[in-house]
N, C-alpha and C positions, 0 to 999 in steps of 0.2 A: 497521605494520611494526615488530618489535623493532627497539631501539637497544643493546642490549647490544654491547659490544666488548673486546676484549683492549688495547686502546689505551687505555681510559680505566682499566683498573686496572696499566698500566705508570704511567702518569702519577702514581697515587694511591702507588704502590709506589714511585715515585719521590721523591715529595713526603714519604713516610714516610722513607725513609732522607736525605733532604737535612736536614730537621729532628734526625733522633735524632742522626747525625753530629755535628752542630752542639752537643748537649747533653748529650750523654754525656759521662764524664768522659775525659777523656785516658790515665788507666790502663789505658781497655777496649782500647788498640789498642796489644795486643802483637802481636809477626808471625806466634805460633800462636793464634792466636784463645782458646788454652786450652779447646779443643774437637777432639775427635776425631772420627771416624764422618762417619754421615750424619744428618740430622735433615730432620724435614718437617713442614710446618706450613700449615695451613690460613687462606689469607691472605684477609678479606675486606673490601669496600670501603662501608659503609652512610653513609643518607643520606635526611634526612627532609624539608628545607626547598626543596631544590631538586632539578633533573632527572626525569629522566619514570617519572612511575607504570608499576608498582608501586611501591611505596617497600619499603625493607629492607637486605637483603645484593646492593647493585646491582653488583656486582663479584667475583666468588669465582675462589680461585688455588689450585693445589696447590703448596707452594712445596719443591723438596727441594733442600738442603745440603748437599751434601757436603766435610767441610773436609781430608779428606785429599788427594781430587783436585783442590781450589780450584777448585769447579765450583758453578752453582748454575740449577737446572732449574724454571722456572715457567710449569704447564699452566691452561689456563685452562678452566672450567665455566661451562655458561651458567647462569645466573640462571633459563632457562626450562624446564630441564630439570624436568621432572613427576617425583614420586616419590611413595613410599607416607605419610600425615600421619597414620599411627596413635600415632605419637611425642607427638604435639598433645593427643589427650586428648579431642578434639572429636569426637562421634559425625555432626554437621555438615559437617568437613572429611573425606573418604579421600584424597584424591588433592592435589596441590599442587605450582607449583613452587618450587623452592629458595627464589628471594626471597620468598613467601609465606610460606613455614615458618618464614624468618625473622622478618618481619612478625606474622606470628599468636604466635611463640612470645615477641617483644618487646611483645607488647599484653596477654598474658596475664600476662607478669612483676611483678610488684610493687616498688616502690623506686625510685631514682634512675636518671637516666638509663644511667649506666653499666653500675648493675645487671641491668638491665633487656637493656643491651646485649650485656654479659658472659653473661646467662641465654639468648638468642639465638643467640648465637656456640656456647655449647656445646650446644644442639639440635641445630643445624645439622652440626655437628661427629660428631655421634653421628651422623646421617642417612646423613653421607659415608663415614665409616666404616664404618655397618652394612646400605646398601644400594647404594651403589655399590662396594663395595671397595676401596677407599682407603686405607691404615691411614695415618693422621697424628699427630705426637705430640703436636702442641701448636698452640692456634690463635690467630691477632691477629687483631681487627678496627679498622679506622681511619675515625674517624666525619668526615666529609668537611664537615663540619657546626662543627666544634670547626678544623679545617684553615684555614678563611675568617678565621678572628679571630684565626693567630699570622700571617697574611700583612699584617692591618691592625698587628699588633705592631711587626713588621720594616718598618714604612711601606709597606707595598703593593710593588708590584715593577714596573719597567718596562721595555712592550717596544715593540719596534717593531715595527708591525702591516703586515705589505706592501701590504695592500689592503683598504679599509671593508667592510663587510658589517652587516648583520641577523641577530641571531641568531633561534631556534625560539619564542624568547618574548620578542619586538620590543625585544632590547635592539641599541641601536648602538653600533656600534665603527667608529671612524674610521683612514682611516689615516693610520700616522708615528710616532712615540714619545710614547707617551702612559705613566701610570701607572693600572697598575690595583688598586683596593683588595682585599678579601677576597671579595667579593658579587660584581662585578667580574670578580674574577680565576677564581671559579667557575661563572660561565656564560661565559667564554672558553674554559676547558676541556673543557666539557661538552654545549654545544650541538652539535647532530648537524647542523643544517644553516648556513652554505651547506654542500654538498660533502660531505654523506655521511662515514664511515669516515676515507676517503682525507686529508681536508682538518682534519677534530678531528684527526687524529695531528699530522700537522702544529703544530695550532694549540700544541698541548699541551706539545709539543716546544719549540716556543719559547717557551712558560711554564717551562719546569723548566731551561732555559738560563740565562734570565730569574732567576728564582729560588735559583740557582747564585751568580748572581755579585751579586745586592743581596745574599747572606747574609757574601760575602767582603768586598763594600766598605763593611760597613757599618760605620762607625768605633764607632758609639753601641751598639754592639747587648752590649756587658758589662754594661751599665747596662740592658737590657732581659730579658737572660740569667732570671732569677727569673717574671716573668712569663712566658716563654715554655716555662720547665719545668711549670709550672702548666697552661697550654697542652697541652703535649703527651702528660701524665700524663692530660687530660680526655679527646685524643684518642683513647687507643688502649684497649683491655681485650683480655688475654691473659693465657694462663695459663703464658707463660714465665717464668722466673724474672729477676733483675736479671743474673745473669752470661748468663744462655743469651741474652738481650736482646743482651748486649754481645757476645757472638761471632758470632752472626748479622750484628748491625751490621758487625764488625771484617770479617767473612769477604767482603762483600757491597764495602765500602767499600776493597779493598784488588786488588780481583780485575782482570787485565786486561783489556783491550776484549775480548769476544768470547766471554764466559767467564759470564756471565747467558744463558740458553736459553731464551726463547720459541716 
């Protein structure tokens, strides 16, 4: 059975905007974001250490912005979706789906991880663009992988678990308030069983609570401020600029309840 879900790249989408919030400079939240229009951007979720094969782009969003109507619209594509892999280059591959094209176009790349991830993103990118119809302007990718080691920065995050369980890869979780580290905190989110769909929302849901309010109490976290921009520079590769960064954050960070569109 795929495990693909729109729940697990709200949570990463989540986790993406809880961190940049946090590290952006305080100039970027003016009340017009300093952006007009509308903007869209191809939001994806990769990940190579943990969660279930395939490995690659385990998460892909179409994200549209709109900052005139303070709206912000995020559809989501599956990962499984099959398309044409003459992009690839490989007379091997014709056909593939999305997280493979990922996959294959990140093992072909040369350089650092980033690079490597950065040259994926914009594959992938051109893919959605020129065989699904999609026009996107600009894409991010958040490596889920660089996400687990600002959570051990910020000391881990703790929550309270209503009830024990097993995860998909025989890790325990007890219940009651426990702290969870980076490693941890990434097979909390991501394990598909117990409880199917229904019960990762859930779970997830009370990570990004979680991870809410150890980012507010945390008295020490000025003095860890430097490491964590380090962090989350490794995180992400997109070909936004630093201001288009800061309006998206601003526009997204400011909107009221009901006004993100799943």
């Amino acid at each position: 059975m795929k495990k693909n879900s729109i729940f697990f790249v709200s949570a990463i989408f989540a986790l993406f905007l809880c961190f940049s919030i946090l590290l952006l400079p305080a100039a970027a939240y003016q009340a017009d974001c300093d952006q007009t229009g509308t903007m869209t951007i191809l939001f994806l979720g990769s990940a190579y250490s943990t969660g279930n094969p395939p490995f690659g782009a385990e998460a892909i969003y179409v994200v549209k912005a709109d900052f005139d109507k303070a709206v912000v619209n995020l559809s989501t594509l599956s990962r499984d979706l099959a398309v044409d892999a003459k992009i690839l280059e490989d007379p091997a591959i014709t056909s593939a789906p999305l997280v493979e094209i990922f996959n294959a176009a990140y093992q072909k790349a040369s350089g650092s991880n980033t690079e490597k991830r950065a040259y994926a993103s914009k594959i992938l990118n051109e893919v959605v663009n020129s065989q699904l119809g999609i026009k996107t302007d600009h894409y991010l990718t958040l490596d889920w992988d660089q996400v687990t080691g600002m959570v051990d920065t910020i000391g881990g995050v703790e929550i309270n678990i209503p009830s024990g369980f097993t995860s998909d890869r025989n890790v325990q979780f007890n219940a009651g308030v426990q702290k969870l580290n980076g490693t941890l905190a990434a097979e909390f989110v991501r394990t598909y069983e117990p409880g199917g769909e229904s019960a990762r929302y859930q779970r997830q849901k009370l990570f990004i609570q979680a991870l809410q309010k150890q980012i507010l109490s945390n008295k020490d976290l000025v003095s860890q401020l430097p490491t964590l921009l380090n962090q989350f520079r490794a995180a992400i590769v997109t070909d936004l600029t630093d201001d288009q960064l800061s309006s998206l954050i601003c526009l997204v960070s400011s909107l009221p309840q009901g006004s993100i569109i799943f």
